[in-house]
N, C-alpha and C positions, 0 to 999 in steps of 0.2 A: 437365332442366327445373326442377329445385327452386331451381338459384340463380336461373332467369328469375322465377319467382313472390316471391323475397325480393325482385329486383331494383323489380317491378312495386308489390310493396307499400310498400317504401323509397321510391319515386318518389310513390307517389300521396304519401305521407306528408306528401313536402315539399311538393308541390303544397298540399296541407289545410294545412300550416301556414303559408305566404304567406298565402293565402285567410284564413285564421283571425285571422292575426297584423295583416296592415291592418287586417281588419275590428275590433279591436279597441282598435287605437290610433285610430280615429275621426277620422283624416286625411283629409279629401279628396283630397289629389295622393297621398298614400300609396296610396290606396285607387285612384285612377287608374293609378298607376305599377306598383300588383302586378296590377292587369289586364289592361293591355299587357304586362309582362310574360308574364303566362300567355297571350295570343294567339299571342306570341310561339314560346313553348313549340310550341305546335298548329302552327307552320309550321314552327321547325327541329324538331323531329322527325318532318312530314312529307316535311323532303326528306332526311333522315338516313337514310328508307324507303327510298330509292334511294341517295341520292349515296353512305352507308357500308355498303349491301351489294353495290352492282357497282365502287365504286371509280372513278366517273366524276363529275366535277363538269358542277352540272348549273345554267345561269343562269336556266335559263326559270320556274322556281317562283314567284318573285313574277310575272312575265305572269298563271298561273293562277290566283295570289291574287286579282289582277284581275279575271280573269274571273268569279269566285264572290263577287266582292263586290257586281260593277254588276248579272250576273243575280239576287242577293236583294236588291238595288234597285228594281230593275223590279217584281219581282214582290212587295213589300212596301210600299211607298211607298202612300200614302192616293190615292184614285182622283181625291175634287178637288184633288188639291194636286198630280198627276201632268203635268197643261197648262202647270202653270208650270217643274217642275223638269224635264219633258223634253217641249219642245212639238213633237217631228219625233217622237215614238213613234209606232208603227203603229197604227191604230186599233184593232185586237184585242185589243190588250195595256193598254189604255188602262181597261179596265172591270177587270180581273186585280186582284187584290190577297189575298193568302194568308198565313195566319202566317209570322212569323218563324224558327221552329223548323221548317216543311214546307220555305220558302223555302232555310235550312239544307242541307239532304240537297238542294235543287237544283239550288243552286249547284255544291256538292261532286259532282253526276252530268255538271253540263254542263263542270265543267273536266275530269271524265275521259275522257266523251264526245269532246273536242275532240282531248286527249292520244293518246287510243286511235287517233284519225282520220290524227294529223300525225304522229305519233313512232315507228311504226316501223319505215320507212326507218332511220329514226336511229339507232336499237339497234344496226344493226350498223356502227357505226363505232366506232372505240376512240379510245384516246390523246387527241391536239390536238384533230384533226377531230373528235371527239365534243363538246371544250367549245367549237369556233368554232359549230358547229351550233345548238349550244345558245344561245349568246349569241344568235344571229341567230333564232332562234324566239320569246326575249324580245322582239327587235328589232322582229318581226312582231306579236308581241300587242299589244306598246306602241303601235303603228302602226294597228292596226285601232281599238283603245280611243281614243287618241286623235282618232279621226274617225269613226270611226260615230256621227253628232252623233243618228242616231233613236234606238239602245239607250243610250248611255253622254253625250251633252250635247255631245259633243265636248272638245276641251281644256278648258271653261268647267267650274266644280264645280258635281258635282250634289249635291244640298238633298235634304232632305223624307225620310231615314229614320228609322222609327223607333229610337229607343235602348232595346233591350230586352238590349244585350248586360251581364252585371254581372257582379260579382265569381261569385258560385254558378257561374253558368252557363258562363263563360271556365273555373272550377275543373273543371268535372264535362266538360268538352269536351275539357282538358287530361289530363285522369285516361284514359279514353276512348282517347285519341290514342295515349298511352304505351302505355296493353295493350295497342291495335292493330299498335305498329311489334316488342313483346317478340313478339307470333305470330308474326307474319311473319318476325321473323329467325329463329325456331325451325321452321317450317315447311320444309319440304321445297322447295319456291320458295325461300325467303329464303337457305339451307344452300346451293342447288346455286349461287344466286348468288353469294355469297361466295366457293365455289374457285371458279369462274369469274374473278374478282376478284382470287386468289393467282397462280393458272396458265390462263387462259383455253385452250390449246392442251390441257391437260390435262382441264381438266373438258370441253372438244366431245370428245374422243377417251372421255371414259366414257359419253357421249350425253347430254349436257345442250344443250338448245338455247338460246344465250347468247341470240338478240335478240329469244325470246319471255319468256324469265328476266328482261330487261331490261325490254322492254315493260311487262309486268305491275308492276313494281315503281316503273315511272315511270306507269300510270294509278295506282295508289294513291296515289303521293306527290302527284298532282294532287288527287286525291280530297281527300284532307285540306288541301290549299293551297285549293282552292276553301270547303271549310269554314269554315278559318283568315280568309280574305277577307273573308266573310259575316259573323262574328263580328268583325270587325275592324269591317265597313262599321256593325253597328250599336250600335259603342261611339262611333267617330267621328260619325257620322250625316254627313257631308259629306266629300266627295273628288272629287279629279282625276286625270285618268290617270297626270301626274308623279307619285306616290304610288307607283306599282307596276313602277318603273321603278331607276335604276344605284344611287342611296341605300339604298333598300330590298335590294335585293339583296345586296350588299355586308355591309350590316349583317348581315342573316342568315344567310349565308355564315362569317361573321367568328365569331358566336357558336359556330357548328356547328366550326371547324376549330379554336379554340381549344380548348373543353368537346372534341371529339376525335371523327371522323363517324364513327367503326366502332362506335360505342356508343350507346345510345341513354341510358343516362347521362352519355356525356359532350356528348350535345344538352340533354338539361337544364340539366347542370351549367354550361356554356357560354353558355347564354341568360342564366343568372340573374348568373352574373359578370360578361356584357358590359350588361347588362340596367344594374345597377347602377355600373358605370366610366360607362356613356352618360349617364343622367342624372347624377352626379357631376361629371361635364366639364360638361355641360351647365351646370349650376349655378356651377362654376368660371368658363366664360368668359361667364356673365349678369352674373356678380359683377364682374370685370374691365371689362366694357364699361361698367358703373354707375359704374365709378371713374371717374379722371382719367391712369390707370397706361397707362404705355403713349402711345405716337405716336398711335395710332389705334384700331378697333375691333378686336378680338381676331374672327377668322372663321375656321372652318376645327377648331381646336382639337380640338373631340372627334374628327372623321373622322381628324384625322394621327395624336393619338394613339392609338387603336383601330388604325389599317394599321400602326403604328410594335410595337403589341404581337401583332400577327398575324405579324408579320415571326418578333420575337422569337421567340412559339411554335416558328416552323417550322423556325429553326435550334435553339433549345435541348431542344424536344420534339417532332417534327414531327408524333407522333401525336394531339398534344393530351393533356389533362390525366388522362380515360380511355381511353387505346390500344386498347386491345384486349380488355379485359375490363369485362362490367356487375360496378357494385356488390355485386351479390350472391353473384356469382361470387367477387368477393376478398375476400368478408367469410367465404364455407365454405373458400374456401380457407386465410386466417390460422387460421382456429379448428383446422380438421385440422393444421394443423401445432404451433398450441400442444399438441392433444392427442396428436401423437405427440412430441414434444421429450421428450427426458430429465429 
């Protein structure tokens, strides 16, 4: 447990220095960029909860983003201003309106509520069939979000939430996140999951029961994506179901397998490197399309290259950049060897 607690305090560290370091360069897009960022954080290392202790990829985490975003929509959004940004809501829900911070923890209960409901079944599939499953549960939340035109507006963007999300609050959510996913891999759930993970025939045969092992680890990882959502919805203050759907996922995906999903340092570390190439490209093909360079408008650019170095990873590293050990782990480990070296 000693290198999970160096690991947990190394992380928050870097978290406090993003956080600290915007806020002192007095940027605004800086200051936007490392807050995204850190939302960021709060969703891959909620699906890192799952996807790098059972070893199954999992698409459906942004759906649940979704869902924790529109339900602290609903339940946040100013009562007059409720008619106009969703005029089919049900009457009951029309007088509601709660903090931001209760609305928070609501979100995050009704995306695991949901999770605990549908995913079951799911747990016990492995291999393909667990990620086509998966895909098609996104498939479904995208599906519902985009037409429940009373909860969520339908495809049209819904308006009117408040922006209480900032730099502090994304910091102290991300801090949070991370001690939650070090317990959990150190817990007795998190452990049995993992061999499950190595040898699944081997951990059912010491009596671990894999699709309650899995269950559990996929309501959590909802848990915090609904969080992650909510926090997202009111830094944006406005969105559309396309938002929670193949781009997003993708992207988040990308940060987790590069940075390396058996670790929850290399969900960090992974966020912050793709975090930073994203906007960079970004900026590269804003710059090109300003010019005259080029046939036509440069499209596309950041998503090629981002899958073009996911690619890379997986043939040069496929563990990603932290395999298999947190940070703290290989920092007692260097030291005990310097101090037994001759």
């Amino acid at each position: 447990m000693k290198h999970s607690y160096l690991t947990a305090l190394l992380l928050i560290a870097v978290i406090a220095l993003i956080a600290v370091g915007s806020q002192l360069l007095g940027i605004r897009l800086y200051d936007r960029i490392a807050t995204n960022l850190l939302i960021s954080v709060v969703l891959v290392v909620g699906l890192q909860t799952f996807m790098g202790n059972s070893g199954l990829l999992s698409f459906s985490h942004i759906g649940f983003m979704g869902l924790g975003a529109y339900t602290s929509a609903v339940l946040t959004i100013p009562a007059q201003m409720k008619g106009m940004a969703l005029p089919d809501l049900y009457a009951f829900m029309t007088v509601v309106e709660v903090s931001p911070l209760v609305a928070m923890v609501a979100a995050g209960l009704v995306a695991a509520v949901v999770a605990a409901v549908v995913s079951y079944p799911l747990m016990r599939l492995s291999d393909a069939a667990a990620v086509i499953t998966s895909f098609a549960l996104l498939v479904v939340l995208y599906t519902v979000m985009n037409n429940w035109s009373a909860f969520t507006n339908g495809p049209r963007t819904l308006f009117g939430l408040p922006k209480t999300t900032d730099m502090p609050i994304a910091a102290i959510v991300a801090a949070v996140v991370v001690v939650v996913a070090l317990l959990f891999k150190e817990s007795r759930t998190g452990k049995l999951l993992r061999a499950s993970r190595e040898d699944e025939v081997a951990a059912a045969a010491l009596g671990a029961n894999i699709p309650r092992l899995r269950w559990r680890a996929f309501i959590l990882a909802a848990f915090i994506a609904g969080v992650g959502g909510a926090l997202w919805g009111h830094f944006i203050t406005s969105f559309a179901p396309k938002a929670f759907y193949l781009k997003e996922t993708f992207l988040i995906i990308t940060m987790l397998v590069i940075g390396g999903a058996n670790t929850v340092t290399g969900a960090v570390a992974g966020t912050i490197l793709v975090t930073f190439a994203y906007e960079g490209l970004r900026g590269t093909e804003g710059a090109l399309n300003a010019t005259s360079f080029g046939a036509g408008q440069v499209v596309g650019l950041t998503e090629i290259v981002l899958a073009l170095a996911m690619i890379a990873v997986m043939i040069l590293k496929p563990g990603g950049i932290f395999p298999n050990r947190e940070i703290g782990h290989i920092l007692i480990r260097a030291r005990r060897k310097k101090e037994t070296a001759p």
